[in-house]
TIRO-2110 file (N, C-alpha, C; in Angstrom, 1 decimal):
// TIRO-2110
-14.9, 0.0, -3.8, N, 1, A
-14.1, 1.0, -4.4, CA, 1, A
-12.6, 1.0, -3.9, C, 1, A
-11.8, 1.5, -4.7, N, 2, A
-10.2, 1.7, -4.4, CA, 2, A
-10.0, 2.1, -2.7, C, 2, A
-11.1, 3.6, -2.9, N, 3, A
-10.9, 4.9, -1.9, CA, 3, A
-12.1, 5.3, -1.2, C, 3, A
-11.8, 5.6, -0.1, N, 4, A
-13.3, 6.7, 0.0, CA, 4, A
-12.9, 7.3, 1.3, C, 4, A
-13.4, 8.5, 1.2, N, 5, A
-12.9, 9.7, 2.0, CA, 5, A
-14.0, 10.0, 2.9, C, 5, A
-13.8, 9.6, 4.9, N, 6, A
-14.6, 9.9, 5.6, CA, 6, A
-14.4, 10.6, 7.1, C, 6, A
-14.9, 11.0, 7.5, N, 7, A
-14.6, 11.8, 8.7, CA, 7, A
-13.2, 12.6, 8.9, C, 7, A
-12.6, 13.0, 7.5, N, 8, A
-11.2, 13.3, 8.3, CA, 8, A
-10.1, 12.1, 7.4, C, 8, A
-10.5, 11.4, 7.1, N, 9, A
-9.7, 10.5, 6.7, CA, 9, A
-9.6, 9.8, 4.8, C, 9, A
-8.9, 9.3, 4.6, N, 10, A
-9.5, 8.4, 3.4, CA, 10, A
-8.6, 7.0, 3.8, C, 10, A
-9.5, 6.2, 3.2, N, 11, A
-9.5, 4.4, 3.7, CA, 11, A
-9.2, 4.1, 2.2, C, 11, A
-8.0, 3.5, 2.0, N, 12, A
-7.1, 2.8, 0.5, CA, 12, A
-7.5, 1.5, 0.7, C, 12, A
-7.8, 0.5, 0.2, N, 13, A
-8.1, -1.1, 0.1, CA, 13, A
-7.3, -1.5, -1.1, C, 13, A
-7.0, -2.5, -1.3, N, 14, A
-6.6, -3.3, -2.1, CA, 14, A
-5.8, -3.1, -3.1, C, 14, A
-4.3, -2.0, -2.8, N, 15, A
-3.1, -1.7, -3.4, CA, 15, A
-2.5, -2.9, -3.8, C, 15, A
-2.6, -2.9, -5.1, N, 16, A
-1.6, -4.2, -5.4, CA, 16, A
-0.6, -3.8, -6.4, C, 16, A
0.8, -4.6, -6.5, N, 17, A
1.5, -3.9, -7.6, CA, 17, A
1.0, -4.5, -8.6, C, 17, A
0.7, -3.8, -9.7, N, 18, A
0.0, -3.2, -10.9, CA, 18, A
0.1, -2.2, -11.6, C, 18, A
0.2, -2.6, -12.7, N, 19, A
0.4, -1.3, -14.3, CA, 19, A
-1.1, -0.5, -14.1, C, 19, A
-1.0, 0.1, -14.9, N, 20, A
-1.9, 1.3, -15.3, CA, 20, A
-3.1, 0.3, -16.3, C, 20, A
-2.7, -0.5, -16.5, N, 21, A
-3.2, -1.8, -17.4, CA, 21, A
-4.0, -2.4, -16.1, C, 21, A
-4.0, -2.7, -14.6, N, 22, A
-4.3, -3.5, -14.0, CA, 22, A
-3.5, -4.5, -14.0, C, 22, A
-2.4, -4.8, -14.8, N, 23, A
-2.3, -6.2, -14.8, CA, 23, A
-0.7, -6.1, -13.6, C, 23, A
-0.6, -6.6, -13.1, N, 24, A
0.3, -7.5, -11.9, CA, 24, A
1.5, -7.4, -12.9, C, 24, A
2.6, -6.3, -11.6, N, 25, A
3.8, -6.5, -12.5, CA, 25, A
4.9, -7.7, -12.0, C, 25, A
5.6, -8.0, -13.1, N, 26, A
6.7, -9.6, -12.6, CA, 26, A
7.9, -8.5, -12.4, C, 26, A
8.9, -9.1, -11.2, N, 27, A
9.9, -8.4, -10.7, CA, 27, A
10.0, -9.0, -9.5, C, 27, A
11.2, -8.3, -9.1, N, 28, A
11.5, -8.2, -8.1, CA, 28, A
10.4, -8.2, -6.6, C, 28, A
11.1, -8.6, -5.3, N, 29, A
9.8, -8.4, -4.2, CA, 29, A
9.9, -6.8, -4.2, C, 29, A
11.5, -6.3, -4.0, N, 30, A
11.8, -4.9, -4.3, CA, 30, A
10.6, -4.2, -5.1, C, 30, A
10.9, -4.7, -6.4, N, 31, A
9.9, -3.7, -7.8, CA, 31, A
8.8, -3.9, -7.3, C, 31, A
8.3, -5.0, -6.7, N, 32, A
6.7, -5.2, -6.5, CA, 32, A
6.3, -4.0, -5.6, C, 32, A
6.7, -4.3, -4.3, N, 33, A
6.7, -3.0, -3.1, CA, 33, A
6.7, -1.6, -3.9, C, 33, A
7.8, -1.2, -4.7, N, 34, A
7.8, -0.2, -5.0, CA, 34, A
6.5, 0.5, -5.8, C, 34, A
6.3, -0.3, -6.5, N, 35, A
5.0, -0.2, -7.5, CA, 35, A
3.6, 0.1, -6.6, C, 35, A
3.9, -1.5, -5.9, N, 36, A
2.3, -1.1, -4.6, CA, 36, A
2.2, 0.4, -4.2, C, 36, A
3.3, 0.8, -3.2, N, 37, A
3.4, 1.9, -2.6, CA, 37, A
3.1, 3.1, -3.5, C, 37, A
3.5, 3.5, -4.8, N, 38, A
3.9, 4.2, -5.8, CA, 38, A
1.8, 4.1, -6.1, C, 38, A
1.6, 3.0, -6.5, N, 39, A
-0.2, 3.1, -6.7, CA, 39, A
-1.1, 3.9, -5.8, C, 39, A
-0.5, 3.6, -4.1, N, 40, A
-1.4, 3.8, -3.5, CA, 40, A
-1.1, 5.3, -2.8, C, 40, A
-0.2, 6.1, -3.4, N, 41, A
0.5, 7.1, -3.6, CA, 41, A
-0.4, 7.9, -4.3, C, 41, A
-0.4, 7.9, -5.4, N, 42, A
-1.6, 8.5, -6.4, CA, 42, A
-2.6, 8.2, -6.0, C, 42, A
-3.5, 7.0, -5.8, N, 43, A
-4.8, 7.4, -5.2, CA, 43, A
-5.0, 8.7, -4.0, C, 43, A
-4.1, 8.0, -3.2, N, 44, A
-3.9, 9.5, -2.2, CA, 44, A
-4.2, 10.5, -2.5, C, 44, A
-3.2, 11.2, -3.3, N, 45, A
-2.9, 12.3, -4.2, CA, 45, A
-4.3, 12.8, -4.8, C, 45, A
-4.9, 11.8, -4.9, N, 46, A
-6.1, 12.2, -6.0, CA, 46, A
-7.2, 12.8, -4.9, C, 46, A
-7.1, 11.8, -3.4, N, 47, A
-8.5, 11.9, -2.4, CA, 47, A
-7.9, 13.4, -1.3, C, 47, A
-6.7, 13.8, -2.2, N, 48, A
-6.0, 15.0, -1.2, CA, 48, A
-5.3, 14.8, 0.0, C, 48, A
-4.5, 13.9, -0.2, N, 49, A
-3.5, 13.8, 0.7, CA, 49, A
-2.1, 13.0, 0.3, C, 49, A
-1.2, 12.5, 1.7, N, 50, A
-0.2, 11.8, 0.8, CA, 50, A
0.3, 11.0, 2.0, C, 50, A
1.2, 10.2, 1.1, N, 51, A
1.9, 8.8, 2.0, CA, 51, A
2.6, 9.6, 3.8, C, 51, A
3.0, 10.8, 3.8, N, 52, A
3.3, 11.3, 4.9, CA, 52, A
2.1, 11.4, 6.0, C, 52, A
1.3, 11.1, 5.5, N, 53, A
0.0, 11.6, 6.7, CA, 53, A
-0.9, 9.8, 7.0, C, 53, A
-0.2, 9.0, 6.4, N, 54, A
-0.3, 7.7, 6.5, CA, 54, A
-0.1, 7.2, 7.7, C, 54, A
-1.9, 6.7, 8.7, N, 55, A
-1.4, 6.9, 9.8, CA, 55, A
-1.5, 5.1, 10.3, C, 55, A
-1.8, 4.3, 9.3, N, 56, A
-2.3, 2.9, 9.7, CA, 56, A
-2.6, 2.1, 8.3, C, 56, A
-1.2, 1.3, 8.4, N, 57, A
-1.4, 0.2, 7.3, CA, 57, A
-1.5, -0.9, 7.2, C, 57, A
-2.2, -1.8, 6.6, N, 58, A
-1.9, -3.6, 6.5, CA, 58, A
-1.9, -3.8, 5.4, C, 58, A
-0.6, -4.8, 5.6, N, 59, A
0.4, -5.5, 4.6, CA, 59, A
0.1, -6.5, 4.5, C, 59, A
-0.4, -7.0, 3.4, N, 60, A
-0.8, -8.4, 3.4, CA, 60, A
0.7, -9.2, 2.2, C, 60, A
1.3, -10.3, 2.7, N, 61, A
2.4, -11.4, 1.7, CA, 61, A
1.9, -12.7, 1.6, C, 61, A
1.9, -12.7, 0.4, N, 62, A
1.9, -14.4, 0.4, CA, 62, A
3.2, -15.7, 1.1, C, 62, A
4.3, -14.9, 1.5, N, 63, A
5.4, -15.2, 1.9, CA, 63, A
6.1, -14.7, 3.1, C, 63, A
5.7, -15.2, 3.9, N, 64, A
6.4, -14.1, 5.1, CA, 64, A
8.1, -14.0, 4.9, C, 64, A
8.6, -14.6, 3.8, N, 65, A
10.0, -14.4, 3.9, CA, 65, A
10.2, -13.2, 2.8, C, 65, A
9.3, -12.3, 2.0, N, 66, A
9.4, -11.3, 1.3, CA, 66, A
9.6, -10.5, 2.1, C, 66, A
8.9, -10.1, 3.6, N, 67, A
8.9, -9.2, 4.3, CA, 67, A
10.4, -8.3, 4.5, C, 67, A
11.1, -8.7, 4.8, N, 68, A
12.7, -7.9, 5.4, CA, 68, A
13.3, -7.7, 3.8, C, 68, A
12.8, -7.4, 2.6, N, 69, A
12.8, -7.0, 1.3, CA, 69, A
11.7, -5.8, 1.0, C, 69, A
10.3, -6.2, 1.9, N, 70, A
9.6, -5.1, 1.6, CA, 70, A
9.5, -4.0, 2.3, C, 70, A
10.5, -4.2, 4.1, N, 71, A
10.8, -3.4, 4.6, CA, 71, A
11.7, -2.4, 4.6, C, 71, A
13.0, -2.9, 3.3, N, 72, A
13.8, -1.9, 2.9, CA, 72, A
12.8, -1.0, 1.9, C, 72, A
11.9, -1.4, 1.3, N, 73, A
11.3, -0.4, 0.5, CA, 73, A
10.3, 0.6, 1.4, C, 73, A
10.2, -0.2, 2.1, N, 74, A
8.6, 0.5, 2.8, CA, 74, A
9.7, 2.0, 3.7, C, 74, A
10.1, 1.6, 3.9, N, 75, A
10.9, 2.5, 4.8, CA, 75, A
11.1, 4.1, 4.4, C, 75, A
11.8, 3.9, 3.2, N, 76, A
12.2, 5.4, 2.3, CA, 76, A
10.6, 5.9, 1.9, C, 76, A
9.5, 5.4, 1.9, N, 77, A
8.2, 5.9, 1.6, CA, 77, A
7.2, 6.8, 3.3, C, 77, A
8.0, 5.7, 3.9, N, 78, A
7.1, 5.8, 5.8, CA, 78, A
8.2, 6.3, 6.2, C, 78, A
9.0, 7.2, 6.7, N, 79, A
10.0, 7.6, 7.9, CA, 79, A
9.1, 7.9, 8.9, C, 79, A
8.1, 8.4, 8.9, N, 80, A
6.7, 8.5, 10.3, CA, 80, A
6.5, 6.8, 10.7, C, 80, A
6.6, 6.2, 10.1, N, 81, A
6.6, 5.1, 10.6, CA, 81, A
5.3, 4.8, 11.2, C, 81, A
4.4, 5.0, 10.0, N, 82, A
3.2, 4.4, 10.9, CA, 82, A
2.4, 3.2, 11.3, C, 82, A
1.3, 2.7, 12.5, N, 83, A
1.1, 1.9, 12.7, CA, 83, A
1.1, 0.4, 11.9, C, 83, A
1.4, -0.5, 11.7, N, 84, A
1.0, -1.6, 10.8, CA, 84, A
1.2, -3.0, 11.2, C, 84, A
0.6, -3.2, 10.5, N, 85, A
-0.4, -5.1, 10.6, CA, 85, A
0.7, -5.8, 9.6, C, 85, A
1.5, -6.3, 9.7, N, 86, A
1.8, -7.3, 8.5, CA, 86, A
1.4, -9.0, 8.5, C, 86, A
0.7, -9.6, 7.9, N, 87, A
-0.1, -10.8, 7.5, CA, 87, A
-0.1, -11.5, 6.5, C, 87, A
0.5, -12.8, 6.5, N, 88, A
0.6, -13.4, 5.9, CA, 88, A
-0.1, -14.3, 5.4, C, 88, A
-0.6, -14.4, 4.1, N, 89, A
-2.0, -15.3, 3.1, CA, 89, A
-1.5, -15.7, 1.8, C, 89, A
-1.7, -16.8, 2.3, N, 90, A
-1.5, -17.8, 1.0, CA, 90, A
-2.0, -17.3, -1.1, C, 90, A
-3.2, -16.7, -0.7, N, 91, A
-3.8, -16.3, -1.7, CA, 91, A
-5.0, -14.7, -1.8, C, 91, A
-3.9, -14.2, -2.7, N, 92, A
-3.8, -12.4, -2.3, CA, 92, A
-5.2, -12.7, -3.8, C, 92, A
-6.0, -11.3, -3.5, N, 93, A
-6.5, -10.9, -4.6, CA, 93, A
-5.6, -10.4, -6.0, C, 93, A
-6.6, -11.6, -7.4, N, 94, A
-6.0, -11.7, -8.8, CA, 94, A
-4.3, -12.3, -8.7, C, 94, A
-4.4, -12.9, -7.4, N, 95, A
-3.2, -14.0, -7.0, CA, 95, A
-1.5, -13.0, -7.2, C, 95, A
-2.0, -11.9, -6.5, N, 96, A
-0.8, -11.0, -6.6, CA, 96, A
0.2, -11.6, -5.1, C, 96, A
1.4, -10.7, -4.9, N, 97, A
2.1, -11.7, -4.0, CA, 97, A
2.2, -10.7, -2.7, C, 97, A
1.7, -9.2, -3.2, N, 98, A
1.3, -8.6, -1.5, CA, 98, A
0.9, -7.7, -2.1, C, 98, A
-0.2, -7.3, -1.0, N, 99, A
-1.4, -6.3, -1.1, CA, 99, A
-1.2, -5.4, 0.2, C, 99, A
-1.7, -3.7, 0.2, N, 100, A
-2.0, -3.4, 0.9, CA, 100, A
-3.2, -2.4, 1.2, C, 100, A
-3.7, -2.8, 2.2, N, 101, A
-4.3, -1.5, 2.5, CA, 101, A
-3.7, -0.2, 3.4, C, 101, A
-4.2, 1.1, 3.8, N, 102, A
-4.0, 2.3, 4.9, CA, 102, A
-4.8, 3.3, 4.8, C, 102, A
-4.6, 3.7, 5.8, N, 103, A
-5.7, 5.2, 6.1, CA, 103, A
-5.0, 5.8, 6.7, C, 103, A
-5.1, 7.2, 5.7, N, 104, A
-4.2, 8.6, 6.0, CA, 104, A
-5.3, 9.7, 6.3, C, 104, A
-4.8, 10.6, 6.9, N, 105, A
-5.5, 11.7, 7.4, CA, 105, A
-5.3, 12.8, 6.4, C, 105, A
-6.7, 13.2, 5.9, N, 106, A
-6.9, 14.5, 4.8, CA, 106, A
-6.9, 15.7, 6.0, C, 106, A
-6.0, 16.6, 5.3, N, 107, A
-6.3, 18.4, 5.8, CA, 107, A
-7.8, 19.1, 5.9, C, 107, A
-8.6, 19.5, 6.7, N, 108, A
-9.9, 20.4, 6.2, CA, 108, A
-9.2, 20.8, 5.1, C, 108, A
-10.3, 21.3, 4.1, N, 109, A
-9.9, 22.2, 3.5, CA, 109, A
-10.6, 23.5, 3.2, C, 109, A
END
């Protein structure tokens, strides 16, 4: 699954930039990031919570030289600046060019 919400938390897997179609959008490393983050935003949203309570991410690039492009994006989304893994792999799932995963903390409600 995308999501799943446990003890307090929900666990996001495999954000990839992607249309509403699934299909992998072409652009920019910028547009890419933006898109990922922007996906895994709405799922959030959906499991009751949001990118501010985002307390542990990994970044997966096919390129470690995308990274200081995805870090101007990542930034305006994280000012909490949470924990993260960045990793570099040759070959992302449906051969996208970076994926991520994170787990944010849901409010009781």
């Amino acid at each position: 699954s995308q999501a799943i919400k446990a003890n307090g938390f929900v666990f996001l897997s495999a954000q990839l930039p992607a249309d509403s179609s699934c299909k992998l959008i072409t652009g920019s490393v910028k547009d890419q990031a933006h898109k990922m983050i922007q996906n895994a935003s709405h799922v959030l949203e959906a499991a009751g919570t949001d990118l501010e309570k985002v307390v542990k991410v990994n970044l997966f690039v096919k390129d470690f030289h995308m990274v200081a492009d995805i870090n101007e994006v990542y930034g305006g989304y994280f000012p909490q600046k949470p924990a993260r893994t960045t990793t570099q792999m040759p070959f992302l799932l449906a051969g996208a060019d970076m994926m991520m995963d994170m787990v944010a903390v849901v409010d009781k409600e």
